[in-house]
MDAnalysis code that builds the backbone (N, CA, C; Angstrom):
import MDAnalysis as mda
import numpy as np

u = mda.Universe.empty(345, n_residues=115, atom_resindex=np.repeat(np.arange(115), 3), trajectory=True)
u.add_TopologyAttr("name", ["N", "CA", "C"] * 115)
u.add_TopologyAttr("resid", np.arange(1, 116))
u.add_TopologyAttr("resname", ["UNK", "UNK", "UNK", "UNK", "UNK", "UNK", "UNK", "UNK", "UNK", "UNK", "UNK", "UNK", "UNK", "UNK", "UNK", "UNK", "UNK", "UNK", "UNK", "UNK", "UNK", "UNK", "UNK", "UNK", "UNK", "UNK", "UNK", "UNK", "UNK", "UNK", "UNK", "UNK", "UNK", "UNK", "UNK", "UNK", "UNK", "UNK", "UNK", "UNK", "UNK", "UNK", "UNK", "UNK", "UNK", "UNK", "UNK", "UNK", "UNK", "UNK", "UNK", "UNK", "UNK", "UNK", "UNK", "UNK", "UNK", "UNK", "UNK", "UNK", "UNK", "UNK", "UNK", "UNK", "UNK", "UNK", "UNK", "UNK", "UNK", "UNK", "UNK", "UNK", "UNK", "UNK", "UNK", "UNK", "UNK", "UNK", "UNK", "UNK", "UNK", "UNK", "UNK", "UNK", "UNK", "UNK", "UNK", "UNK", "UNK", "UNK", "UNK", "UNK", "UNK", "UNK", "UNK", "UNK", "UNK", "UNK", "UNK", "UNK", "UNK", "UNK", "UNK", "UNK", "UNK", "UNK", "UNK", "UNK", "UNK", "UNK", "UNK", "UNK", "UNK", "UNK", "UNK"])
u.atoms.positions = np.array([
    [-21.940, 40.933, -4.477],
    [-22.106, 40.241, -5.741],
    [-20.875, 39.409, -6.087],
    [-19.447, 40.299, -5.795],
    [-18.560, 39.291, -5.767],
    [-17.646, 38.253, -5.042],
    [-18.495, 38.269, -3.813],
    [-18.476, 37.714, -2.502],
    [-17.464, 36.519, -2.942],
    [-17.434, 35.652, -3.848],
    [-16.820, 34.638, -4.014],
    [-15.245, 34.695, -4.514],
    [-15.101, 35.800, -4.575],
    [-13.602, 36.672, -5.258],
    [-12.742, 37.251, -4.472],
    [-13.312, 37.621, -3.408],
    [-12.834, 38.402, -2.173],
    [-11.888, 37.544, -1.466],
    [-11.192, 38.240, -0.869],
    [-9.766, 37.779, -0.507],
    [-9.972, 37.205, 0.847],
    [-9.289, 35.772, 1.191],
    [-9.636, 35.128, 2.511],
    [-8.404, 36.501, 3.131],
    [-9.075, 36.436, 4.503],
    [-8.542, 37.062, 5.622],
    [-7.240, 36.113, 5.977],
    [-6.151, 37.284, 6.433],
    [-5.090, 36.551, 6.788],
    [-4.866, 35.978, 8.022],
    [-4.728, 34.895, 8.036],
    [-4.517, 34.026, 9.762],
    [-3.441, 33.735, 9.423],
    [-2.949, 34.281, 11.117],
    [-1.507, 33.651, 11.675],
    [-1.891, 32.589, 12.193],
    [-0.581, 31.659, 11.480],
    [-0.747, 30.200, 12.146],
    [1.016, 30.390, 12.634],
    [0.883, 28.591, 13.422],
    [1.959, 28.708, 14.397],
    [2.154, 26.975, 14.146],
    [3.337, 26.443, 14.382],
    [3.709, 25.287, 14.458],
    [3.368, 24.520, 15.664],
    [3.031, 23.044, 15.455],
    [2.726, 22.795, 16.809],
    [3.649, 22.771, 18.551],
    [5.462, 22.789, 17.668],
    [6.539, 23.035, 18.301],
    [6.402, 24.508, 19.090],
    [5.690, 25.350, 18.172],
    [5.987, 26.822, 18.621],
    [4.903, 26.841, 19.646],
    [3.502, 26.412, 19.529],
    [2.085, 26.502, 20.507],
    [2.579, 25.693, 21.839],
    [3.469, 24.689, 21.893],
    [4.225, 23.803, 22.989],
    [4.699, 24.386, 23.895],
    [6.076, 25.168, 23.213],
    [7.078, 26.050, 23.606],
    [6.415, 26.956, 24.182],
    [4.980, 28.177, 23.762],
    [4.439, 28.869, 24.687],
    [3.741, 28.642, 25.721],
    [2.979, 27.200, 25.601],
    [2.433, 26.891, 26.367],
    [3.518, 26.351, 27.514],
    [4.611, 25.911, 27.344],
    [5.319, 25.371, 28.543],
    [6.312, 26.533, 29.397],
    [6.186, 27.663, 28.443],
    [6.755, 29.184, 28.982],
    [5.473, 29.822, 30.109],
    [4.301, 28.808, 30.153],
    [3.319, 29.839, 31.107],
    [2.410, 30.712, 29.902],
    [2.798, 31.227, 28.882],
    [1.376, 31.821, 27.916],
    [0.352, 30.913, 28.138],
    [-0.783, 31.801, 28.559],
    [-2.174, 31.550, 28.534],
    [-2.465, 31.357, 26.977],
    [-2.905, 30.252, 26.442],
    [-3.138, 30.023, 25.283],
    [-3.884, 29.008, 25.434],
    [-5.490, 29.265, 24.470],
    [-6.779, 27.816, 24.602],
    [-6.523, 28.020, 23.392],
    [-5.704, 25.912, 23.017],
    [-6.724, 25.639, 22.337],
    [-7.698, 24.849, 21.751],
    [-8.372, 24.979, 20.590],
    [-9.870, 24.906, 20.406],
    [-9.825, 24.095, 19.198],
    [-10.234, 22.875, 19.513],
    [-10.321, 21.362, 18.176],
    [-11.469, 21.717, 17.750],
    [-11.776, 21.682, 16.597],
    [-12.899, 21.695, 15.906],
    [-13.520, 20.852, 15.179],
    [-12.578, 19.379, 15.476],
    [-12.888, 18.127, 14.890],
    [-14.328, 17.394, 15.617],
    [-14.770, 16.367, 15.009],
    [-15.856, 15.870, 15.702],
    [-15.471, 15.414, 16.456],
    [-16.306, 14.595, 17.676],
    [-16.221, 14.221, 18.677],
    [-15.603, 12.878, 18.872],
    [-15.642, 12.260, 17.714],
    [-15.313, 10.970, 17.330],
    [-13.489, 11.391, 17.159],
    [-13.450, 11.677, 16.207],
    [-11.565, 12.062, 15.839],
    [-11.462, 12.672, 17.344],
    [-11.942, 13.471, 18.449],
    [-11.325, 13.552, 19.592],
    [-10.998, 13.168, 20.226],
    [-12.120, 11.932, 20.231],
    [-11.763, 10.646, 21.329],
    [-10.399, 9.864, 20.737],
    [-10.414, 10.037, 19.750],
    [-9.243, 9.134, 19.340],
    [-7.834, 9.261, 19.655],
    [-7.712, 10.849, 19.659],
    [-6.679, 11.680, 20.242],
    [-7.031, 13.282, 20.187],
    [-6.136, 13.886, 21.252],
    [-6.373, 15.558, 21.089],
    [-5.787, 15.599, 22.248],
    [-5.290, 17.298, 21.885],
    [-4.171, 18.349, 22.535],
    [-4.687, 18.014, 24.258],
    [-3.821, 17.609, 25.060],
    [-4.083, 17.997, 26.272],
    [-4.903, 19.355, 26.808],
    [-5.951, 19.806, 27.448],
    [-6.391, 20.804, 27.638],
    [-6.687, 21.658, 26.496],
    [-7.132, 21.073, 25.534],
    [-8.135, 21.518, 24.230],
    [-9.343, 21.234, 24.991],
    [-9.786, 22.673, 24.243],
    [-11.531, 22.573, 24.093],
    [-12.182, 21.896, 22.819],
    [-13.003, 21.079, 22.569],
    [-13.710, 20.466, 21.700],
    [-14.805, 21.449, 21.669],
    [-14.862, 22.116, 19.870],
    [-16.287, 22.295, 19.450],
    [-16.043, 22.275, 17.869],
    [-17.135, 21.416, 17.505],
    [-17.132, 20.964, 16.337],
    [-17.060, 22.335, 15.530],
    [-16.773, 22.732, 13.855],
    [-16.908, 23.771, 13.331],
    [-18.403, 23.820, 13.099],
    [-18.845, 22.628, 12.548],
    [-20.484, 23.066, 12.380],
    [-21.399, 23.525, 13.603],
    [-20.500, 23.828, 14.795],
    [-21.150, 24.055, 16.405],
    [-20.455, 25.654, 16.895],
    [-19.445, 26.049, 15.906],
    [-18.628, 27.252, 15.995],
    [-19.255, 28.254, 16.354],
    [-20.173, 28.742, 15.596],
    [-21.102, 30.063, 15.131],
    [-22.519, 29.827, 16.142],
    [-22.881, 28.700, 16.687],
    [-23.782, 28.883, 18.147],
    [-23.110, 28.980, 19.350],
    [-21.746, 28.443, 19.520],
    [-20.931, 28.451, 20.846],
    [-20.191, 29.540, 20.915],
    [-19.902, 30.084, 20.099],
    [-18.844, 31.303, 20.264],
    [-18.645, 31.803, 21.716],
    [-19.884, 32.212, 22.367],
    [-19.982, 32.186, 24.165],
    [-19.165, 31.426, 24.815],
    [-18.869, 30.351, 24.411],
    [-18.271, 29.615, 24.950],
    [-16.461, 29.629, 25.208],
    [-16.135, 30.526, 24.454],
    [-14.739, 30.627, 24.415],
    [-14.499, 31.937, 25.073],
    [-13.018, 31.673, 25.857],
    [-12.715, 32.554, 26.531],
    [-11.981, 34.102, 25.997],
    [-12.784, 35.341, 26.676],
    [-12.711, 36.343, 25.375],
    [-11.407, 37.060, 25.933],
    [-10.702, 36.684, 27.241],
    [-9.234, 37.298, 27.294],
    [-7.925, 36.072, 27.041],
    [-8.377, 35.513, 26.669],
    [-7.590, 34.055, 26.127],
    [-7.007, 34.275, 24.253],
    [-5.918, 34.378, 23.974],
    [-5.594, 33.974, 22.818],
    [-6.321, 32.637, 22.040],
    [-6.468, 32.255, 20.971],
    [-7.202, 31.135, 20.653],
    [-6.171, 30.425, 19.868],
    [-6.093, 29.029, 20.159],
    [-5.440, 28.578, 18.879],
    [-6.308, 27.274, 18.131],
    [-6.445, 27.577, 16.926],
    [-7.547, 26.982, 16.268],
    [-6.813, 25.329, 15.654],
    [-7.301, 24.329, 15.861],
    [-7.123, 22.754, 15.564],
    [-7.807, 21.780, 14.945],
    [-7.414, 21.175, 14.043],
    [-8.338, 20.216, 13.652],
    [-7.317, 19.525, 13.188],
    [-7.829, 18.236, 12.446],
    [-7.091, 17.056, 11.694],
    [-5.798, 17.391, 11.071],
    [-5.855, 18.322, 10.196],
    [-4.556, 18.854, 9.488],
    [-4.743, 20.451, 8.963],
    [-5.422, 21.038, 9.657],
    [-5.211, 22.398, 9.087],
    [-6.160, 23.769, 8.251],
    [-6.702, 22.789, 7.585],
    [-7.881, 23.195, 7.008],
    [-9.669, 23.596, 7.288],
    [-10.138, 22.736, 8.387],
    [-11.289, 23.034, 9.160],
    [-10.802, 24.197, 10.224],
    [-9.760, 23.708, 10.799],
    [-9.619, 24.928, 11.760],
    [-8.973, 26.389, 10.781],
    [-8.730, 26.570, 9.474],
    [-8.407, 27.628, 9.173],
    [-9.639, 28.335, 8.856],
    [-10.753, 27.588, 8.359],
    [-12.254, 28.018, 8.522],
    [-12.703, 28.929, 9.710],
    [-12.354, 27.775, 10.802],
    [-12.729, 28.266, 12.074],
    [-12.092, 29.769, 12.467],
    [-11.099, 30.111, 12.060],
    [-10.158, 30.706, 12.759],
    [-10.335, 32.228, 11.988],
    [-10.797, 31.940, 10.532],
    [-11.272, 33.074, 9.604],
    [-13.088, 33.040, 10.334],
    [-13.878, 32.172, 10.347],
    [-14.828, 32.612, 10.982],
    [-14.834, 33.227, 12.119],
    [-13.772, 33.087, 13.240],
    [-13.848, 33.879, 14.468],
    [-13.397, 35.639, 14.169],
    [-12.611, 35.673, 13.536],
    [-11.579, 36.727, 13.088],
    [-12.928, 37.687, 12.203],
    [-13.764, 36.723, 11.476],
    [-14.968, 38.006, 11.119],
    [-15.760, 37.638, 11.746],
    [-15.931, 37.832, 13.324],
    [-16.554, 38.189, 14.369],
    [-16.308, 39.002, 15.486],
    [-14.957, 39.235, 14.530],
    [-14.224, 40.385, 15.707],
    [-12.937, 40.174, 16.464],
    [-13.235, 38.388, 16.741],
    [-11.895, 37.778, 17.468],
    [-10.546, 38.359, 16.863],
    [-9.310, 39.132, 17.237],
    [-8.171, 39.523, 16.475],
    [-7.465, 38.667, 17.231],
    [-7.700, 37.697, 18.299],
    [-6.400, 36.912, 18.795],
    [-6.764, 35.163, 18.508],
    [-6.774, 35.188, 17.508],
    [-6.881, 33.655, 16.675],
    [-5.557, 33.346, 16.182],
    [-4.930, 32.362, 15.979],
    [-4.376, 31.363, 15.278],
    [-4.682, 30.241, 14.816],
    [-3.639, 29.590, 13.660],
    [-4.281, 28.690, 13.344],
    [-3.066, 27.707, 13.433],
    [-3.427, 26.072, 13.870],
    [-1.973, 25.495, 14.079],
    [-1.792, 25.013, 12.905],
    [-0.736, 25.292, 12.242],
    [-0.334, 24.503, 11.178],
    [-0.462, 23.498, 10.833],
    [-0.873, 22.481, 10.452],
    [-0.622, 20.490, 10.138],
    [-1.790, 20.281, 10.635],
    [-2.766, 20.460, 11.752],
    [-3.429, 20.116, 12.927],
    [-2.218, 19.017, 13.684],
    [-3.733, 18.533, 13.970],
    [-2.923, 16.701, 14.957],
    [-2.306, 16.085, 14.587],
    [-2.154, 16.496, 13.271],
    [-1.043, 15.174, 12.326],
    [0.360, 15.915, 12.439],
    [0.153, 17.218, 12.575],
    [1.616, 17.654, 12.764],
    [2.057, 17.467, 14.074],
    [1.099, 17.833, 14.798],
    [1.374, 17.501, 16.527],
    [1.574, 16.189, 16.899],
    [1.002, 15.256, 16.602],
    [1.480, 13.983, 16.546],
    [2.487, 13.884, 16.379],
    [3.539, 13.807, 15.000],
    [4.005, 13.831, 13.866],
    [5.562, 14.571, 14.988],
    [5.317, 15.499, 15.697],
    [6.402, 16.501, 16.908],
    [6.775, 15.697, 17.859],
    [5.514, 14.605, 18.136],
    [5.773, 13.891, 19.098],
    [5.392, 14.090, 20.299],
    [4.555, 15.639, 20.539],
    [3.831, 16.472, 21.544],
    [2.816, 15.619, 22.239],
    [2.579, 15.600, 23.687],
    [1.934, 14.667, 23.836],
    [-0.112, 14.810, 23.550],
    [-0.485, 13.606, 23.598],
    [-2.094, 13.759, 23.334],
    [-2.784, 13.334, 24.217],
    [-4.175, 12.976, 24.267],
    [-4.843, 12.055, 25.537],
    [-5.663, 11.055, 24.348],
    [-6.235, 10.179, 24.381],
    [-7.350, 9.522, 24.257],
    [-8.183, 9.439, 25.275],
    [-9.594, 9.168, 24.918],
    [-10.645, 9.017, 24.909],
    [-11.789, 10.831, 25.199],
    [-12.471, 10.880, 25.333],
    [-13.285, 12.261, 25.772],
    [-13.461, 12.856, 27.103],
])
């Protein structure tokens, strides 16, 4: 009844400096843009997976279940969705990147264009 009062679940997020740094140490770490397909092509994380959030909750299969996750989008907010939707599904190894792409950009980290 008071479903709308209830406290968001806490996600660890991580800087895009810090997701870099593990990833260039060898940590196995996917991660997972949740932007549309359009903002992907435009730019996105080297070796990101693309799935839209409105595509989250049918693909879930799709993500790797001994893989840490790190959750992405534009700036922060779709993927903190994402990252609380995985987390009440059980996922306990989610993150969320801080800024999204605008912070990663913004680091200077590199990106790809096109899909």
């Amino acid at each position: 009844m008071f479903d709308m009062f209830r406290k968001r679940s806490a996600i660890p997020e991580m800087i895009p400096e810090d997701v870099q740094q593990r990833l260039a140490q060898g940590e196995k770490l996917q991660i997972v843009d949740v932007r549309e397909p359009e903002e992907y092509a435009e730019a996105h994380v080297p070796g990101s997976l693309l799935i839209p959030l409105g595509q989250l909750a049918q693909r879930m299969d799709e993500l790797p279940k001994d893989t840490p996750l790190v959750m992405l989008c534009r700036s922060g907010n779709r993927s903190g969705v994402a990252a609380e939707l995985l987390q009440r599904a059980g996922r306990n190894d989610v993150t969320n990147l801080r800024g999204g792409i605008i912070a990663w950009a913004r680091s200077g980290l590199p990106l790809e264009r096109g899909r």
